[in-house]
C-alpha positions in Angstrom: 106.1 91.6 117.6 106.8 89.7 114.6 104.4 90.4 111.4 102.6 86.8 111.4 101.2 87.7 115.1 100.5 91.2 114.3 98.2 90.0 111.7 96.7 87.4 113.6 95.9 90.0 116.5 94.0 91.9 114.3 97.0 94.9 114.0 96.3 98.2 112.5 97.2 99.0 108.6 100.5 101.2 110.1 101.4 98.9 112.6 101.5 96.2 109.9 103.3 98.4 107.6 106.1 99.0 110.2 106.7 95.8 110.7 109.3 93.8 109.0 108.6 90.5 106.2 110.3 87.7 107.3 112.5 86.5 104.9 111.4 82.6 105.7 107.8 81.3 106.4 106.4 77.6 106.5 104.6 76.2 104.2 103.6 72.8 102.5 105.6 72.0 99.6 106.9 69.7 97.3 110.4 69.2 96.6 111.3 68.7 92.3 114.3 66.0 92.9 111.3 63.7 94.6 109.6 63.5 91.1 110.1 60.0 90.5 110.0 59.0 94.1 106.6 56.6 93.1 107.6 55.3 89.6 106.3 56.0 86.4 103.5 54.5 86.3 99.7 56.2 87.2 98.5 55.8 90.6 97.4 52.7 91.0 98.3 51.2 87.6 101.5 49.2 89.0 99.7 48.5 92.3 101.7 51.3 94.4 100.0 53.3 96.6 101.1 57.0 95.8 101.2 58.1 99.5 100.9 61.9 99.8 101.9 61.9 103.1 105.4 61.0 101.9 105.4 63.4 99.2 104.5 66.9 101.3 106.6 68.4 103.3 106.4 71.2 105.7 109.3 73.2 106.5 110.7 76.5 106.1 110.6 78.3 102.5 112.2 81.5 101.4 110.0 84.7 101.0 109.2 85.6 97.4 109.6 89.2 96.2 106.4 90.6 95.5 105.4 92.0 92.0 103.7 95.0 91.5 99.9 93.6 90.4 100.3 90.8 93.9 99.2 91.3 97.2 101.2 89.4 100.1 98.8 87.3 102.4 99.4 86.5 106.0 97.1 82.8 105.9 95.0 82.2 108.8 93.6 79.0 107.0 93.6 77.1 104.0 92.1 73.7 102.4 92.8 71.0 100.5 91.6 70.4 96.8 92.1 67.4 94.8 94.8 69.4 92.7 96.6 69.2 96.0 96.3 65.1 95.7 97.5 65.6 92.0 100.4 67.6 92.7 101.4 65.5 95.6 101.2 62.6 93.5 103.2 64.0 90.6 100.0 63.2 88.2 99.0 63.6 85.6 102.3 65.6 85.1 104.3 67.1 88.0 103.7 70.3 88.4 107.5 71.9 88.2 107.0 71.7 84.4 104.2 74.4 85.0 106.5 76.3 86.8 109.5 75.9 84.6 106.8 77.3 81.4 105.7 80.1 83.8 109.9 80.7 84.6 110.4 81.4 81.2 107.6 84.4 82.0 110.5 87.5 82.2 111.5 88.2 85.8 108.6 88.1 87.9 107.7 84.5 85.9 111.2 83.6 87.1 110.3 83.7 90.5 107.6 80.6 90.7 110.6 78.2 88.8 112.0 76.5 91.6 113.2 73.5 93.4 110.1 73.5 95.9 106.3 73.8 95.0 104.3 75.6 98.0 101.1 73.9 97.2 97.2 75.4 97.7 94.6 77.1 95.6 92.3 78.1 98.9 93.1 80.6 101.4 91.3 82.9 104.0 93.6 85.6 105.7 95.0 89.3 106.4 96.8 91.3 103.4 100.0 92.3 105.0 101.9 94.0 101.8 100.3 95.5 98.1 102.3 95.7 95.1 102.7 99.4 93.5 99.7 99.1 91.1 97.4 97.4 93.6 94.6 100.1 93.7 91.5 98.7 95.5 93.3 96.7 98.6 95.2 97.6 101.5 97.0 96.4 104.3 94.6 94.8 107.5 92.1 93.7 104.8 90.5 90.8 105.7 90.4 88.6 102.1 89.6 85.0 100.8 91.6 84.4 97.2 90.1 82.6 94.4 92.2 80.8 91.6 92.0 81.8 88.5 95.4 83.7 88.0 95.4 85.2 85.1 97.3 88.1 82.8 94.7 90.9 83.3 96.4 92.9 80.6 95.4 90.0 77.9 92.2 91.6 76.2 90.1 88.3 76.0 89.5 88.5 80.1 87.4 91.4 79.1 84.8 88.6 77.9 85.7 86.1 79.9 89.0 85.3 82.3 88.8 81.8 81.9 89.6 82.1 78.4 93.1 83.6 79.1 95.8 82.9 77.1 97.7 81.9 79.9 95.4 81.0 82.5 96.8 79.0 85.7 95.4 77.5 88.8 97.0 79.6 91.6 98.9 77.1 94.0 98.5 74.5 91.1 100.2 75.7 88.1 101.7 78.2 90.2 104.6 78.3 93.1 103.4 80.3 96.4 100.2 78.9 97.3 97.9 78.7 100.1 98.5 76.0 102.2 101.0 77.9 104.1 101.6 81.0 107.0 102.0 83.6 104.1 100.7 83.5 100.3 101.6 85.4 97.5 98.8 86.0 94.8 97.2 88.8 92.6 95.0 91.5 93.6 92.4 89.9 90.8 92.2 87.0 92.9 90.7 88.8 96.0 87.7 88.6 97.7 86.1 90.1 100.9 86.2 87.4 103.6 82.6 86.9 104.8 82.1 88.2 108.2 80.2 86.0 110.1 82.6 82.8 108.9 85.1 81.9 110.7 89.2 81.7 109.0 88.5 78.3 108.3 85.1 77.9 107.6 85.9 81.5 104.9 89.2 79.2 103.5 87.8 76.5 102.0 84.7 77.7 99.6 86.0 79.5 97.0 87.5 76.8 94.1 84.4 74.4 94.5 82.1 76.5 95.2 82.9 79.0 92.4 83.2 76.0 89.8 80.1 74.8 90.7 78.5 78.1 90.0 80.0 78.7 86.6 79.1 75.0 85.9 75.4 75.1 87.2 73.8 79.1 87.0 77.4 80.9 84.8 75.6 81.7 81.4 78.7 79.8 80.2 77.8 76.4 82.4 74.4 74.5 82.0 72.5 77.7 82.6 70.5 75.7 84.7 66.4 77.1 85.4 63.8 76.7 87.7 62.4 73.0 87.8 65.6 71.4 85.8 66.4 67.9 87.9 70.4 67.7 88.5 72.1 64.3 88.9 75.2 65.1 90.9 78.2 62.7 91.4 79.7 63.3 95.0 76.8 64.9 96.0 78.3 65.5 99.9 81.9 66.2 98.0 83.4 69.8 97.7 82.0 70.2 94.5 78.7 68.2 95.0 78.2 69.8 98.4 77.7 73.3 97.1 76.2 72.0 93.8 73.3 70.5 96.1 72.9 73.6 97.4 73.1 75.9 94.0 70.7 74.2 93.0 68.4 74.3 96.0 68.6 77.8 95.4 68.2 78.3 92.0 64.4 76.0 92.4 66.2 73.0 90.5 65.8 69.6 91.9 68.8 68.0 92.9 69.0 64.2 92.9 72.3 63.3 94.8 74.8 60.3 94.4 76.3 59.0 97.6 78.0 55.9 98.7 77.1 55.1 101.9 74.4 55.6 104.5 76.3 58.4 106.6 76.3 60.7 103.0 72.7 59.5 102.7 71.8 61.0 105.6 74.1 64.0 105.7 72.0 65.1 101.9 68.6 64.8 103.7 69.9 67.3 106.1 71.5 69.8 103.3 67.6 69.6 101.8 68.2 67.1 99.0 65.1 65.0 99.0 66.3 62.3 96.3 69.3 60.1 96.7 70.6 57.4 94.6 73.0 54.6 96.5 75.9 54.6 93.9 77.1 51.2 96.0 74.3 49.8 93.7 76.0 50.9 91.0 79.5 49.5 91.3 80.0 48.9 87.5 79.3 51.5 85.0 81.0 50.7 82.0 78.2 48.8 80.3 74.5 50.3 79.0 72.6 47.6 81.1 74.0 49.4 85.0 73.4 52.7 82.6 69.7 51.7 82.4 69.2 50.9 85.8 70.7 53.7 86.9 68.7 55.9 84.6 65.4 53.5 86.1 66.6 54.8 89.3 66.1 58.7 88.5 63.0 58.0 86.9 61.6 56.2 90.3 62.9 59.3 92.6 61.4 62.2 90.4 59.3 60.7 87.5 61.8 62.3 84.8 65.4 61.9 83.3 67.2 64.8 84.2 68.1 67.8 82.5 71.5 68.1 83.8 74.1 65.7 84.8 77.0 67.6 87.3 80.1 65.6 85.9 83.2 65.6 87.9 84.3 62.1 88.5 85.0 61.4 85.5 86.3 57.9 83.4 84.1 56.1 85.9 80.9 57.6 85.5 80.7 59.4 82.1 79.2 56.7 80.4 76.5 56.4 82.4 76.0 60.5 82.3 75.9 60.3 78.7 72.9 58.2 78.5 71.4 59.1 81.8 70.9 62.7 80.3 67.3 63.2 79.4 67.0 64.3 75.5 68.1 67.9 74.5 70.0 67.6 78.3 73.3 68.1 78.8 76.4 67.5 81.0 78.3 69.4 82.3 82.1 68.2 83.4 84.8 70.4 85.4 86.5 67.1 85.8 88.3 64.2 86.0 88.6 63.0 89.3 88.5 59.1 88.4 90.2 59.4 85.6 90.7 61.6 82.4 90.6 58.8 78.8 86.5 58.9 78.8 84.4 56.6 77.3 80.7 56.3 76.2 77.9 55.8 73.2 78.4 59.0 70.9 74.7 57.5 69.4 73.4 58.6 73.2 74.6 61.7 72.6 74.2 63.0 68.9 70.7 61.2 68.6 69.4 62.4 71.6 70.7 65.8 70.7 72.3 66.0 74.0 75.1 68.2 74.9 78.7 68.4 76.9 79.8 71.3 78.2 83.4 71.6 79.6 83.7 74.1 82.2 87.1 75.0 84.3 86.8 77.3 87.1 85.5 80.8 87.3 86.0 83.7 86.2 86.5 86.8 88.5 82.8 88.1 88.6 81.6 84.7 89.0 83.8 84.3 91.9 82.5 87.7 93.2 78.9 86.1 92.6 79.6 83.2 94.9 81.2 85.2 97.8 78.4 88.0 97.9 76.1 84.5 98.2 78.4 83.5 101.2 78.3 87.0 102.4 74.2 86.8 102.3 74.5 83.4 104.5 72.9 81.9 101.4 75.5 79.5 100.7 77.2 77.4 103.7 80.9 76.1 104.0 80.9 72.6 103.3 83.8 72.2 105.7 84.1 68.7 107.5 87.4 68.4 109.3 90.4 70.7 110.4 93.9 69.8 110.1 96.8 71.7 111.9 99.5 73.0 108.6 102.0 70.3 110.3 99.6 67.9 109.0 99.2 69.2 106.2 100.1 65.7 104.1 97.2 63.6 106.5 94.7 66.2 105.0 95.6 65.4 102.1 96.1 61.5 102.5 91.9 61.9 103.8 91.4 63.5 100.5 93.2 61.1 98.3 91.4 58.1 99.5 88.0 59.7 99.6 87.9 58.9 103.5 86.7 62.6 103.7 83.0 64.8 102.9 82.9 68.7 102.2 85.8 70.0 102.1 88.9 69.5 104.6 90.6 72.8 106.0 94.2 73.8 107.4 95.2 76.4 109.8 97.7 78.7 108.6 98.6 81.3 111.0 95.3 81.0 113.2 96.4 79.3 116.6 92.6 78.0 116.9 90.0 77.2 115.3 86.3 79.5 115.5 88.5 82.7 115.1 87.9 85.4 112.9 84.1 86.3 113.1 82.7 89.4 113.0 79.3 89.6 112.1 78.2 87.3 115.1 74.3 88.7 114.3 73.9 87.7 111.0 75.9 84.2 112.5 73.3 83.6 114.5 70.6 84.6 111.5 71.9 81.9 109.3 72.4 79.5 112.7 75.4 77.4 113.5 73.6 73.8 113.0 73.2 75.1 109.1 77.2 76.8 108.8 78.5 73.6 110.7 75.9 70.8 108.8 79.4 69.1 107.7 81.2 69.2 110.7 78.5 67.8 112.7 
């Protein structure tokens, strides 16, 4: 029995153990002598379409040597972030010149500098192998990674990981990833997997979900209290999705933006009473579409709102700015639209708002978010499943926002709905509720 199947079957620690790591695995990747293979020009800039599909391969990739502080995963599923779309895209830099800095690391730094990029910072799966200094972790535990990797020997992730020196988005800024049948990451990336999700419906929470977290409740996002009313862009996104729902939680009122009818009526069933058409809102760039959208807000819940959830970026930031009620802030994880921002500093410095930059999270936020997936508190926001072969039309869907929630991959799993455990606590929480964005 090869060690893939073992883990998939559910195998004993000593069974896994005895059994030998293939020294190949496949994985989605992308290949550093295809750089330039769109021009040099930013998607869409030159009228090109940067087609991920053409850019992702999936093949056969040697197995890396594991360090001492990493943990070898055998993936049962994965998903697709928009840092996938970026990498895939070579924007806004290709990502081999994060791996040639992080090759210039000493030996084990060495390893993530090469001529392929196995992509993915989600993953749900089995831990097949620990390094020597993993303490808390062992072989047949059942794990979801999140992706902050970080130096845990650098004395400022005491306060706070996401202030690392050296911090990197596994799978992004590092080689290895998760969109793949094995995954290489640190043991300060691990999570329990919840048990009553399934491998996919566990793969594709942690990065959004997490980042909305620090961004929305963190006491280093927009420490967000009871009663504050949240505009969020992409409000049936991955972020937006389990924004919506921090917020629900939390006893804010979430005010959603959504383009079309279908994300209208997808919010309503998430429990977001107010939704703004952003189709009326084509054109943001000037304070008159600001006003109207900020008339809009006021005709849903009577106020401007405290927070603005900022991920889209160039597009919408203006309008955010000024939006913003006074003494409110927003708070941006993101450029999705674009990164060169513009808007009316007077908005901001007269109206004593605030902007609050948040990346990520930090490892006890991340451990925050899971126990809240654990509870059946939050839900996966997951919308479609690809197979890893088509790994690059998972992507495409991303790219040109044909997608909601969050889009998953199967790793190792041969189906999907595998991988519960806790089937009572399942049927607690209730399927239509864990499946809301597949339905």
């Amino acid at each position: 029995m090869s060690l893939a199947q073992a883990a998939v079957d559910g195998a004993e620690p000593d069974e896994l153990l005895r059994l030998e790591v293939p020294t190949t695995y496949r994985a989605a990747h992308t290949l550093k002598d295809e750089v330039g293979m769109f021009g040099p020009l930013p998607h869409g800039t030159d009228g090109v379409d940067k087609d991920v599909r053409r850019s992702i391969h999936v093949g056969e990739v040697p197995m890396p040597e594991l360090a001492p502080d990493e943990v070898l995963v055998a993936v049962m599923a994965s998903a697709v972030n928009y840092n996938t779309v970026w990498s895939a895209m070579f924007e806004p830099i290709p990502t081999f010149a994060f791996l040639e800095r992080l090759g210039r690391q000493g030996y084990w730094g060495a390893r993530h500098n090469l001529p392929r990029h196995v992509l993915g910072s989600d993953c749900s799966g089995v831990i097949v192998r620990t390094g020597a200094t993993v303490r808390h972790w062992r072989a047949g535990d059942r794990v979801v990674v999140s992706t902050a990797y970080i130096d845990d020997q650098d004395p400022i992730v005491q306060h706070d990981g996401m202030l690392a020196t050296d911090l990197r988005a596994w799978g992004f800024e590092t080689n290895f990833g998760g969109l793949a049948e094995f995954a290489v990451v640190k043991a300060t990336q691990l999570l329990p997997k919840p048990r009553h999700l399934s491998w996919e419906e566990a793969a594709c929470n942690m990065l959004c979900a997490s980042t909305a977290y620090r961004m929305l409740v963190g006491s280093r996002g927009s420490c967000m209290k009871q009663g504050d009313v949240v505009l969020i862009w992409g409000a049936t996104g991955g972020l937006g999705a389990y924004g919506v729902q921090l917020v629900k939680n939390g006893g804010g009122i979430p005010v959603g933006v959504v383009s079309s009818e279908r994300k209208a009526e997808l919010l309503h069933r998430l429990g977001c009473p107010y939704v703004v058409d952003r189709s009326a809102f084509e054109h943001l760039n000037d304070e008159k579409a600001w006003r109207r959208l900020g008339a809009e807000v006021r005709r849903l819940v009577g106020e401007d709102p405290h927070i603005v959830f900022e991920h889209t970026g160039r597009e919408t930031f203006g309008a955010s700015v000024y939006v913003a009620r006074k003494g409110g802030s927003v708070v941006t994880c993101g450029s999705s639209s674009g990164y060169a921002h513009e808007y009316d500093n007077r908005h901001l410095w007269m109206k004593l708002k605030r902007i609050i930059g948040s990346h990520g999270a930090n490892y006890q936020e991340c451990h925050e978010v899971n126990r809240l997936f654990s509870l059946g508190m939050l839900q996966p926001a997951l919308s479609s499943v690809y197979p890893l072969d088509r790994t690059g039309d998972a992507a495409r869907a991303v790219q040109l926002n044909q997608h909601i929630g969050k889009v998953g991959v199967l790793g190792l799993a041969p189906a999907e709905d595998l991988g519960i455990e806790d089937y009572a606590l399942r049927e607690r929480v209730g399927e239509d509720a864990i499946r809301l964005f597949r339905s």
